[in-house]
C-alpha positions in Angstrom: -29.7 14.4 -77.1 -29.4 11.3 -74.9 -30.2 8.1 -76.0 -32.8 6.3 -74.4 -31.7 2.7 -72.9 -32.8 -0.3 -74.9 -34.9 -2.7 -73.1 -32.1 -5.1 -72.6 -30.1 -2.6 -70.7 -33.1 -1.7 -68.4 -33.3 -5.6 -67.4 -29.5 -5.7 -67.2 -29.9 -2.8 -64.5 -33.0 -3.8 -62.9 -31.1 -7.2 -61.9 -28.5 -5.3 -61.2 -30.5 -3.3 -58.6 -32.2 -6.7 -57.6 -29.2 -7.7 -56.8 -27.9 -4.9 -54.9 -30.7 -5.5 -52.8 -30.6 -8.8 -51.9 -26.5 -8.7 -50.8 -28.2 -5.1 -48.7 -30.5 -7.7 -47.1 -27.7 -10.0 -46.6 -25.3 -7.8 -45.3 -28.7 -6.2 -43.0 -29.1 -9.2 -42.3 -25.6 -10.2 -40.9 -25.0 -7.2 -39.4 -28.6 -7.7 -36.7 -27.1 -11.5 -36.3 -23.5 -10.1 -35.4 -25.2 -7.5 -33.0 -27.2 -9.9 -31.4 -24.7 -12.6 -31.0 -22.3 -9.8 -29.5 -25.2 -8.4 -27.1 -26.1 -12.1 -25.8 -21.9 -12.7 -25.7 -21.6 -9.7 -23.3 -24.5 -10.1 -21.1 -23.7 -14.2 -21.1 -20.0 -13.3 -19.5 -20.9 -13.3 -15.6 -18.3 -10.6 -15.0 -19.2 -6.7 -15.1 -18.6 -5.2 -18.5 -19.2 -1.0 -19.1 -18.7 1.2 -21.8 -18.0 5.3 -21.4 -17.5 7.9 -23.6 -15.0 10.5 -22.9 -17.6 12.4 -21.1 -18.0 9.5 -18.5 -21.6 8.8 -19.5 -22.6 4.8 -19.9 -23.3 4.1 -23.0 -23.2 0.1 -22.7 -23.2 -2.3 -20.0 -24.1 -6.2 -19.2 -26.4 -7.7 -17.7 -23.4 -8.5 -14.7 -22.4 -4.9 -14.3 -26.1 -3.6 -13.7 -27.2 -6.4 -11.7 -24.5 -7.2 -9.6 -22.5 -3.5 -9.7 -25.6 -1.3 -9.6 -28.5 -3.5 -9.1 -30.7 -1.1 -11.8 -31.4 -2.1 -14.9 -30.1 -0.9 -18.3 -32.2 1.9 -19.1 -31.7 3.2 -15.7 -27.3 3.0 -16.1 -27.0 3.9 -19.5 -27.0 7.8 -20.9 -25.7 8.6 -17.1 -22.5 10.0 -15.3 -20.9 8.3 -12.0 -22.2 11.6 -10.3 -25.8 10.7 -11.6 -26.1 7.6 -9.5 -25.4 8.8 -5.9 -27.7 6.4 -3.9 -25.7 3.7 -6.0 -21.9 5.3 -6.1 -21.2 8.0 -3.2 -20.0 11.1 -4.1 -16.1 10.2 -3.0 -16.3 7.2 -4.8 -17.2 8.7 -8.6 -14.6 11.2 -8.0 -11.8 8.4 -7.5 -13.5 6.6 -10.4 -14.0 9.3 -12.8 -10.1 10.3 -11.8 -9.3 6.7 -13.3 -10.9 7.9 -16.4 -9.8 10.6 -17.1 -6.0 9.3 -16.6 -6.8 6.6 -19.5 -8.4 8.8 -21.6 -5.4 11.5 -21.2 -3.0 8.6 -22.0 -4.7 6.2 -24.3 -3.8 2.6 -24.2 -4.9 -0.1 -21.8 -5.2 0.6 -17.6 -5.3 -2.2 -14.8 -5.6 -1.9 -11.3 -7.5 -3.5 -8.2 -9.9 -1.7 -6.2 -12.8 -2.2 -3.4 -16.1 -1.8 -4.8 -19.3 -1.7 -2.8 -22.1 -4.1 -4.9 -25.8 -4.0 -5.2 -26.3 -6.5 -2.1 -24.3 -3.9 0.2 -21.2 -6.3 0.5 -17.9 -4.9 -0.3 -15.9 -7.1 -2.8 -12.2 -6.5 -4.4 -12.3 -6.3 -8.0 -9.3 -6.2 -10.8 -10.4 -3.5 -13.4 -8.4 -4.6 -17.1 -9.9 -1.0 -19.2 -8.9 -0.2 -22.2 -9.3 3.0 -24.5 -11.5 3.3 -27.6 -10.2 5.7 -30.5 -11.4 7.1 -33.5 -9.7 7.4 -36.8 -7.7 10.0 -35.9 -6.0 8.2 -32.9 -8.2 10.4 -30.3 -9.4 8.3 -27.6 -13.0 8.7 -27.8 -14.1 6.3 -24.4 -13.1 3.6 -22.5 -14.4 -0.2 -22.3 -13.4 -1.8 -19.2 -14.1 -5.6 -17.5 -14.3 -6.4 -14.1 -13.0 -9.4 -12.5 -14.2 -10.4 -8.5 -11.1 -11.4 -7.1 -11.9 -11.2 -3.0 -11.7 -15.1 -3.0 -7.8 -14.8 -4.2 -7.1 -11.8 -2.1 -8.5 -13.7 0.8 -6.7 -16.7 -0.6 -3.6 -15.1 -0.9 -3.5 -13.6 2.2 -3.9 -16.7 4.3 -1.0 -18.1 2.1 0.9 -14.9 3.3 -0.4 -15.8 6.9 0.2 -19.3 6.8 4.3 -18.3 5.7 5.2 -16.8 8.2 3.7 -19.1 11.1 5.3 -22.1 12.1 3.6 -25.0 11.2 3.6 -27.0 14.0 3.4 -24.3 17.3 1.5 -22.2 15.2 3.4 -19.0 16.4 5.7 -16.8 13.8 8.5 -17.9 12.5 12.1 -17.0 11.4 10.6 -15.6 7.8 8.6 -13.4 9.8 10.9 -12.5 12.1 13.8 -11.3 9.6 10.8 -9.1 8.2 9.4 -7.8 11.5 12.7 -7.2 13.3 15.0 -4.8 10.9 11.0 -2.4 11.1 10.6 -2.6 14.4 14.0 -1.4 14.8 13.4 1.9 12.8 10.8 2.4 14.5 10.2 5.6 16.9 10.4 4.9 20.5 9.4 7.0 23.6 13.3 7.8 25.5 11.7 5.7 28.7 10.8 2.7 26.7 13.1 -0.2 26.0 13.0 -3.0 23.2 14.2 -6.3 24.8 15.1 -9.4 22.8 15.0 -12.7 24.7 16.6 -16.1 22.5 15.1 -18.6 24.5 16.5 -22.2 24.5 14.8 -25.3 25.8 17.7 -27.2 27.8 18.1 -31.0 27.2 15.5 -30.8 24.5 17.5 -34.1 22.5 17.2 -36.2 26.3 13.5 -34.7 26.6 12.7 -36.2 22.5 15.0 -39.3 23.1 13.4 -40.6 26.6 9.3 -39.9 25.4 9.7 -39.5 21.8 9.1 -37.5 19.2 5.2 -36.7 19.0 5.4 -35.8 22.9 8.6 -33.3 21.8 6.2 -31.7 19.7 3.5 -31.3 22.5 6.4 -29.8 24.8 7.7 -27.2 22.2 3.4 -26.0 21.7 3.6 -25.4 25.1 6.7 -23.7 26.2 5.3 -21.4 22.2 2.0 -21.1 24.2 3.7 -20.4 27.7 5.8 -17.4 26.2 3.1 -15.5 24.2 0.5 -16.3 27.1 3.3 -13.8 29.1 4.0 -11.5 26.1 0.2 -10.6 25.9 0.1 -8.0 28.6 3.2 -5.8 26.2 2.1 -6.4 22.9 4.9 -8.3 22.0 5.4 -11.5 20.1 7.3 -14.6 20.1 8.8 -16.5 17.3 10.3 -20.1 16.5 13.4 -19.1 15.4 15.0 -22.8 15.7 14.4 -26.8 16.5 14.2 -25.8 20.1 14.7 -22.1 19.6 12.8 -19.1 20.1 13.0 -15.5 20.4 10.8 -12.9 22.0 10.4 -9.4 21.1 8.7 -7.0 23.8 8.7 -3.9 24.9 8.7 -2.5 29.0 9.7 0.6 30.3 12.9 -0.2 32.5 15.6 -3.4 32.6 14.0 -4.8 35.7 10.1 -4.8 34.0 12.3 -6.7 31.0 13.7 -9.2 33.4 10.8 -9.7 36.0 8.9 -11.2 32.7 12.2 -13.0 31.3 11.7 -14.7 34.8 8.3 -15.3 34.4 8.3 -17.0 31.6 11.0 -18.7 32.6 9.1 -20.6 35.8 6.2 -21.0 33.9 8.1 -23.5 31.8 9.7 -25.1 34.8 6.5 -25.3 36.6 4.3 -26.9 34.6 4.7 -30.2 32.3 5.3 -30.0 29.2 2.7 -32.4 27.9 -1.2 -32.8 28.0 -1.1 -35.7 30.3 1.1 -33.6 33.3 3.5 -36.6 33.6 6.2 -35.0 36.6 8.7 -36.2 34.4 7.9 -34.1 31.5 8.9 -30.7 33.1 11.3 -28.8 31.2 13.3 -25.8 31.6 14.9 -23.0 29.8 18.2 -21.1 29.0 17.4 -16.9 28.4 19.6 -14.7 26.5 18.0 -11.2 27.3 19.1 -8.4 25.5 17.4 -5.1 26.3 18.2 -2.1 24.1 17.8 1.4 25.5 20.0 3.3 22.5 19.4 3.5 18.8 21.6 -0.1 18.2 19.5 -1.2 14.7 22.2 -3.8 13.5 19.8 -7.1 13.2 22.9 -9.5 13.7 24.8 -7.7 15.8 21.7 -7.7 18.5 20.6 -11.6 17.3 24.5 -12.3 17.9 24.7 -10.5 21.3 21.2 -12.4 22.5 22.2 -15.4 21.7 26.2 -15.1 23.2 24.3 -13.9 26.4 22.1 -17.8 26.1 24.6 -19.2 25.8 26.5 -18.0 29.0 22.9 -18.8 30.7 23.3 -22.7 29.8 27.0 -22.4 30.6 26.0 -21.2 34.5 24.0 -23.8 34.9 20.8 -23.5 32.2 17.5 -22.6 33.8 18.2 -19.0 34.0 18.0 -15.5 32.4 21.6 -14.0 31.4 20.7 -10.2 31.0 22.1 -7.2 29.9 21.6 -3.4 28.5 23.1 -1.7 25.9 
C-alpha cells in the first residue's frame, strides 16, 4: 500500500512545479523574443532572402525578396512552387531555377553563382546567388536557404574597367592589350577562300620634329587625328585600328582582293597628308605616314611572324622615302 505524501512533500512539489513553470514561461518567453528578433533581422536585410524545402515550395522569404523579386506579398509566395507563379517567373525560367535546386540538394553543401533575374518593376538586374543546404539529423538535405546580392552596378562597373583596358587613353582607340587578345582569335577564325585579312603598322614620319617644333599637347592632337583618320576609313570593312606604339599603329581589316587592301592603305594614307593634323588647320601641321601592309590570303596564324613581317615591310616604306604603302601577300 502506497504511502500518501506528507504535506511538506506536496509543497516541496508544488514549488517544484511553480517553478517548472515559470523557467516554461521564460524559455516561452525567449524563444517568441528570438523569433521575432530573427523575423525583423531577415526582413531589415535589403537583400532577397528565400527558404525551400526539398520539394521547391517557399516556406520563408523577406520582405526584399517578395517586394523587390516577386512584388506579392508573403502569403501570396510562401506554400508555393517556381511553377506556381508564372505571371511572376516564366515557365523557362523556374525550370533553370528549380535545376539549380535540385543540383544543391543532390550534393549538399553550399552553391554560388550569378544569374539575370527579371524583378517586380520589369527591369532585368544581375544577381549573385550564395545558397546553402539545410539538413536534418541524419545528414539528409532537407531544403535550401539562399541570399541574393544585386550586383548589376559592379558588373556594369567592371565591365567599363574591362573597356577602359584596352583603349588607349589618350586617342581613345584600342590598344596593344587589346590587340595581343584580338589578333591570335581573329587568326583562327574561319574565313571565306576570296577574303583576305590585311594588317597595316602604320607609322607617323618625323613625329619627334612634328612634337619638338609645336610641342607636346599639339602632338597629342595630331596622333587623335591620324587614330580618328584611320578608323573613319576602316568603318566601311568592319575593321579596327589600334595604338600599338608612341607614334605607332596597326590596322586590322578585311577586303576581298590585294588591290581593295591597298586602294584603302592609300586612302588612309592621303587623308593624313591632306589634312592638318591639329584643330586650328595650321599648313604646317600636316603630317604624313609610312605603311607596312601585309595581306594574308593562306592560313599563316603565327602573331609575330605576321607583326614582324608588317612592320619589316614599314620600314622599307620610310626607307623609300616615307609617305607610302610598302605592300605584299603571302
Amino acid at each position: 500500500m502506497n504511502k500518501e505524501p506528507s504535506y511538506e512533500e506536496l509543497r516541496k512539489k508544488l514549488a517544484d512545479l511553480e517553478q517548472k513553470a515559470r523557467t516554461a514561461d521564460i524559455l516561452s518567453n525567449q524563444i517568441f523574443e528570438e523569433r521575432q528578433f530573427l523575423k525583423i533581422l531577415i526582413d531589415t536585410i535589403p537583400s532577397p532572402i528565400f527558404h525551400k524545402d526539398h520539394e521547391g515550395i517557399y516556406r520563408h522569404c523577406n520582405e526584399a525578396f517578395s517586394r523587390d523579386i516577386l512584388g506579392l506579398h508573403k502569403e501570396q509566395i510562401l506554400d508555393k512552387s517556381l511553377f506556381d507563379l508564372p505571371d511572376e517567373i516564366p515557365h523557362q525560367l523556374a525550370q533553370v531555377y528549380r535545376e539549380k535546386d535540385l543540383e544543391l540538394l543532390e550534393n549538399p553543401g553550399t552553391q554560388v553563382y550569378k544569374s539575370t533575374v527579371r524583378c517586380s518593376d520589369g527591369k532585368e538586374r544581375i544577381y549573385q546567388f550564395y545558397k546553402s543546404t539545410i539538413v536534418n539529423a541524419s545528414g539528409k538535405a532537407v531544403g535550401l536557404v539562399g541570399i541574393m546580392l544585386d550586383i548589376t552596378r559592379l558588373e556594369k562597373k567592371n565591365a567599363d574597367l574591362e573597356s577602359l583596358s584596352y583603349h588607349d587613353a589618350l586617342t581613345g582607340v584600342f590598344n596593344r592589350r587589346k590587340l595581343d587578345s584580338a589578333f591570335p582569335e581573329l587568326l583562327k577564325q574561319d574565313r571565306p577562300a576570296d577574303t583576305l585579312l590585311n594588317v597595316a603598322i602604320i607609322d607617323i614620319d618625323h613625329f619627334k620634329d612634328y612634337n619638338d617644333a609645336h610641342g607636346h599637347p599639339a602632338g597629342d592632337e595630331a596622333l587623335k587625328c591620324v587614330a580618328i583618320t584611320i578608323q573613319k576609313n576602316l568603318e566601311q570593312t568592319g575593321g579596327n585600328v589600334f595604338r600599338i606604339g608612341g607614334e605607332e599603329f596597326c590596322a586590322l581589316y578585311l577586303t576581298s582582293s590585294t588591290s581593295d587592301a591597298r586602294r584603302l592603305a592609300e586612302k588612309i594614307r592621303t587623308d593624313i597628308a591632306t589634312q592638318p593634323a591639329s584643330p586650328e588647320g595650321n599648313n604646317d601641321s600636316q603630317l604624313t605616314i609610312s605603311t607596312g601592309l601585309l595581306s594574308i590570303r593562306g592560313s599563316l596564324i603565327d602573331v609575330k611572324q605576321i607583326h614582324r613581317e608588317a612592320d619589316r615591310l614599314m620600314y622599307r616604306a620610310k626607307q623609300s622615302g616615307r609617305n607610302r604603302v610598302v605592300q605584299k601577300t603571302v
